[in-house]
C-alpha positions as CSV (number, residue, x, y, z in Angstrom):
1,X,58.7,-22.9,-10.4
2,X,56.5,-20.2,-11.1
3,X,55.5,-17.7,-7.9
4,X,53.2,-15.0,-9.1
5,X,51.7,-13.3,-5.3
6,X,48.2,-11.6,-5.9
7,X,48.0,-8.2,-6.0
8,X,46.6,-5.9,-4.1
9,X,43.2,-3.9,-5.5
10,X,43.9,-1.0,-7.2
11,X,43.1,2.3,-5.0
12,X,41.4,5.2,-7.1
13,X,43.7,8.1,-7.6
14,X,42.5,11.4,-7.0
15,X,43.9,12.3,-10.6
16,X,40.7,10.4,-12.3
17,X,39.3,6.8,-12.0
18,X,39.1,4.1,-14.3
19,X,36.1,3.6,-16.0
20,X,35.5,0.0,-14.3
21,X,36.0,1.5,-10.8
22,X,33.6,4.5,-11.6
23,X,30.2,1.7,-11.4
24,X,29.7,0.7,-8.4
25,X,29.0,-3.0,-7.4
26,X,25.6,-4.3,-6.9
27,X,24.7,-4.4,-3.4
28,X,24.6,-8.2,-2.6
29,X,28.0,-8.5,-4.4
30,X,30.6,-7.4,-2.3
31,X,33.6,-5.0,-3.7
32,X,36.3,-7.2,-5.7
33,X,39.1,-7.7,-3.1
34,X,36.7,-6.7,-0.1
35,X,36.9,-9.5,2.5
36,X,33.9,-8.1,4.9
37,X,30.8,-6.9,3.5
38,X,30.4,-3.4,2.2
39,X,28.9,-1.2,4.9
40,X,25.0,-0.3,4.5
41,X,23.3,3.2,3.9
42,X,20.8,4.0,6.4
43,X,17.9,3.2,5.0
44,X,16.4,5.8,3.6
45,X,11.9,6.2,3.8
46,X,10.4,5.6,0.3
47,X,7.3,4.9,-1.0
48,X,8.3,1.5,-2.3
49,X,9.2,-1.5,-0.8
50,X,12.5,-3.7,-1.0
51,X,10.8,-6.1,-3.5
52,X,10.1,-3.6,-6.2
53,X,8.1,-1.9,-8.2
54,X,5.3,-3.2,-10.6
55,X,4.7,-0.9,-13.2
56,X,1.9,-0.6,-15.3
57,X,3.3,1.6,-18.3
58,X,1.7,5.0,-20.3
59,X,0.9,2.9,-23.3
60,X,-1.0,-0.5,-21.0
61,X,-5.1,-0.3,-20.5
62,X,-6.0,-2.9,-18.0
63,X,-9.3,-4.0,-17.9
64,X,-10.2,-5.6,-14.4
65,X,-9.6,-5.9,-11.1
66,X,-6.0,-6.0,-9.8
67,X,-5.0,-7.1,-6.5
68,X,-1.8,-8.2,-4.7
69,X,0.2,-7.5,-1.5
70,X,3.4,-6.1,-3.9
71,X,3.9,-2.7,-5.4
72,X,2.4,-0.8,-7.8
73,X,2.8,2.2,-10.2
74,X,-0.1,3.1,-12.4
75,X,1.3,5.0,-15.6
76,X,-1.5,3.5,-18.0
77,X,-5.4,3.3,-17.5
78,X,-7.0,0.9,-15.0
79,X,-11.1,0.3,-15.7
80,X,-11.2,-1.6,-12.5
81,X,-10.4,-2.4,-8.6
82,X,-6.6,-2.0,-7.2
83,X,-5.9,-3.4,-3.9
84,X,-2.4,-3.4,-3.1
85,X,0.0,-2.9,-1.0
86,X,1.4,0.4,-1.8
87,X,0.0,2.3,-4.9
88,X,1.6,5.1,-7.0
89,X,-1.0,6.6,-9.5
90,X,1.9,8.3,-12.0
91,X,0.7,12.0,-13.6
92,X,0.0,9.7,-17.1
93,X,-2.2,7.1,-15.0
94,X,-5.4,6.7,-14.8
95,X,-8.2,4.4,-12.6
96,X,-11.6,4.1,-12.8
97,X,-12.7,2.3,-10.0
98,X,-11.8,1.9,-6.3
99,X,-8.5,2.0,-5.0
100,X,-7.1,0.3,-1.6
101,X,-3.5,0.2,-0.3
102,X,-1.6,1.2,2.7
103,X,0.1,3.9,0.9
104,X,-1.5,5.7,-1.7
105,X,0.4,8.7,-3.8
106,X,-2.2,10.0,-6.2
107,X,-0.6,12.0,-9.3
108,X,-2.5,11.2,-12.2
109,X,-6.1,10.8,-12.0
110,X,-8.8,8.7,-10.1
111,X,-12.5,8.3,-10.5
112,X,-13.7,6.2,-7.2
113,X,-13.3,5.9,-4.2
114,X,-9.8,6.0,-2.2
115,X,-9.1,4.4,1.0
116,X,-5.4,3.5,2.5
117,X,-3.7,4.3,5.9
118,X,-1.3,7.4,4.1
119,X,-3.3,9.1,1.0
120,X,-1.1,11.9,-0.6
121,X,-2.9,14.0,-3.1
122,X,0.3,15.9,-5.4
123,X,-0.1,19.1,-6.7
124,X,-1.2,16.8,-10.5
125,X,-3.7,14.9,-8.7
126,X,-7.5,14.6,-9.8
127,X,-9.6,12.7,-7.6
128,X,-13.3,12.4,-8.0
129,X,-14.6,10.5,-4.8
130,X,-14.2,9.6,-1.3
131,X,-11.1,9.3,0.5
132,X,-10.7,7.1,3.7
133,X,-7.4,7.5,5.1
134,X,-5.7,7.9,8.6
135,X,-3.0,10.4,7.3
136,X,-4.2,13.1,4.5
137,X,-1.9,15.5,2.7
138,X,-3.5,17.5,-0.3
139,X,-1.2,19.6,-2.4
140,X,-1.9,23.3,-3.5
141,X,-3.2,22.8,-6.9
142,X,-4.8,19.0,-6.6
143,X,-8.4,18.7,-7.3
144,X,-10.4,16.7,-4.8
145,X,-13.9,16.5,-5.3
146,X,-15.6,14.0,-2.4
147,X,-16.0,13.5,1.2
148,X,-13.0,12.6,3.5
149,X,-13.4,9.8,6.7
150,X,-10.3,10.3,8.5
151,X,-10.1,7.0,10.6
152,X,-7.5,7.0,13.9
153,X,-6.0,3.8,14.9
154,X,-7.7,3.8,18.5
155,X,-5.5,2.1,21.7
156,X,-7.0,-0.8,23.1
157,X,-9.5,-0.4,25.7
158,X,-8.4,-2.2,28.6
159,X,-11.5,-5.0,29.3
160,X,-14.3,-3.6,31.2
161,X,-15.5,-5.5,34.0
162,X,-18.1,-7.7,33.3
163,X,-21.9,-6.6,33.6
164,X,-24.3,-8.7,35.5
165,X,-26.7,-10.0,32.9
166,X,-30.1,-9.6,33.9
167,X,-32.7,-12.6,33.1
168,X,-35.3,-11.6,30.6
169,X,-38.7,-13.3,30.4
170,X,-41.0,-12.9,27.8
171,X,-44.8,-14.0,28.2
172,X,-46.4,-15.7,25.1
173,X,-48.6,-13.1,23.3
174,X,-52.1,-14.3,24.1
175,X,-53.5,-15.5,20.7
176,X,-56.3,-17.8,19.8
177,X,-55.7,-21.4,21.5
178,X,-56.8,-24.5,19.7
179,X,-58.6,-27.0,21.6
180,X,-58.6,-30.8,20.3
181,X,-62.3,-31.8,21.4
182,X,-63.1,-35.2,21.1
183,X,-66.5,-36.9,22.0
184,X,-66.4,-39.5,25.1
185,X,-67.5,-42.7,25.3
């Protein structure tokens, strides 16, 4: 009785878009009226990972240690450890204590020691302590005040042929011997 046929999406016109067309969809919904997934950007290096950012915000104080194998940006003050997996210390943050990650971007300011594979110091930064790190970069205008171990990731030695172990024998150190004396008969 009634034959209504669907109809196609609407195309943007070059005149202006609609104001529902203008936001794009979120990336694991595909496009209304798309039958095969949208294509995907090239992924594009960031400091962050694909689960997100934690964010410890300007107006937070965190007393304690904090550890974890997510992502973490430190706009607030930290009295304490942070062992993560990648750390952002924000030009508002602040960490007193030690701080351990893969990838460490240091705007704000931190009191300890710093160890992670990629340490960036940016041109905000105020560190007071060590660094450990395989990769260093140090902005003009960052303060550093410590001592830097720069650490290489070393190829495996191939094995080594074994060494022929050489017997060792130790004499007794002479010493006074006791002597169980017994009368006979």
């Amino acid at each position: 009785m009634f034959n209504k046929s669907k109809s196609p999406a609407p195309q943007p016109s070059s005149g202006g878009a609609s104001a529902s067309s203008s936001i794009p969809p979120l990336p694991d919904i595909p496009a209304p009226g798309a039958g095969r997934p949208a294509p995907q950007a090239a992924p594009v290096p960031a400091p962050v990972s694909q689960r997100g950012l934690s964010t410890l915000s300007s107006d937070l104080q965190f007393d304690g240690n904090v550890s974890g194998g997510g992502d973490l940006q430190i706009d607030g003050q930290v009295k304490g450890d942070v062992r993560v997996g990648r750390l952002i210390v924000g030009e508002t943050g602040a960490v007193e204590g030690g701080v351990s990650a893969d990838y460490i971007e240091v705007r704000g300011r931190v009191v300890g020691g710093v160890s992670g594979k990629q340490v960036k110091l940016v041109s905000t930064a105020y560190v007071d302590g060590d660094i450990n790190a395989e990769q260093l970069s140090i902005d003009i205008g960052a303060y550093f005040q410590g001592r830097v171990l720069q650490g290489r990731r070393e190829a495996p030695k191939p094995a080594a042929q074994p060494q022929p172990v050489q017997p060792t024998f130790s004499q007794p150190e002479p010493g006074p011997q006791i002597i169980d004396m017994k009368p006979i008969g």
